[in-house]
ROGU-304999 format. One record per residue (C-alpha): z negated, x, y negated; residue in one letter. Coordinates in steps of 0.2 Angstrom, whole numbers, padded with zeros to 4 digits, always signed. Layout:
# residues N
ZXYa...
//
This chain:
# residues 85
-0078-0023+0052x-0059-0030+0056x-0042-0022+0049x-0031-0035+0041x-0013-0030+0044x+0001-0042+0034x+0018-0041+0042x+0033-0047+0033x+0034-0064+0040x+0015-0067+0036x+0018-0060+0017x+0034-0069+0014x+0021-0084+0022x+0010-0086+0009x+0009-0094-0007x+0008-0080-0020x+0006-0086-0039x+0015-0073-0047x+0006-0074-0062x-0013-0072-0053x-0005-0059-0045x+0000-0047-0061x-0018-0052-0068x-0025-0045-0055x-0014-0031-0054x-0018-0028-0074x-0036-0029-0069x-0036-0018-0056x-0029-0005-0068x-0040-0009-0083x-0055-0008-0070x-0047+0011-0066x-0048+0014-0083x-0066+0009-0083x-0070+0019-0069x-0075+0005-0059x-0059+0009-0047x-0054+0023-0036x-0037+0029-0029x-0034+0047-0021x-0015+0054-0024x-0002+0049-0009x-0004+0060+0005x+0010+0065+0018x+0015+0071+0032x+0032+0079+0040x+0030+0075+0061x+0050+0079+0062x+0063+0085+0050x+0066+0066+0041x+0053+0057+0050x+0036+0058+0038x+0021+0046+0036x+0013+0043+0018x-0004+0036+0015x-0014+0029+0000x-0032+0025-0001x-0039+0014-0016x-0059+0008-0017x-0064-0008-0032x-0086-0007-0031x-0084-0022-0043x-0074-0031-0030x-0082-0023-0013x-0065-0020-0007x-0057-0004+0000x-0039-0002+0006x-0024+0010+0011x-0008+0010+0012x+0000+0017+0025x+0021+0019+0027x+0031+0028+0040x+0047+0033+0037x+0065+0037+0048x+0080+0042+0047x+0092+0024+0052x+0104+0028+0068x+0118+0034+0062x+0117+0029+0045x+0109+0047+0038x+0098+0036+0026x+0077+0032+0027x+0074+0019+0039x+0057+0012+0033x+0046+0006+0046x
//
């Protein structure tokens, strides 16, 4: 099994049809609906006041595919916002 990990350069890469990508977006939900999907809620976790990492887990049987989401958050130097990482 290999994990495929997109960066920003490799997303900004491809050649996305927008439009194949909102029907497969509308599927994936209708295919929820159906109950031929699963997701599980967001889960987090605070390591540091300001410094959390979120994760979200989603399965298609339909599709044979299973993937998460995982996002780690900062606060930016100096700039008192979230530096998203």
């Amino acid at each position: 099994m290999s994990v495929l990990y997109l960066d920003a350069a490799a997303v900004s890469g491809l050649s996305i049809d927008r439009g194949l990508a909102r029907r497969a977006v509308i599927e994936s939900f209708a295919a929820y609906h159906r109950g031929e999907a699963k997701s599980r809620p967001k889960s987090s976790i605070e390591v540091a006041p300001g410094h959390l990492f979120q994760t979200m887990i989603a399965s298609s049987g339909a599709q044979g595919l299973v993937a998460t989401k995982w996002l780690g958050m900062a606060p930016a130097s100096g700039s008192g916002g979230a530096n998203i990482d």
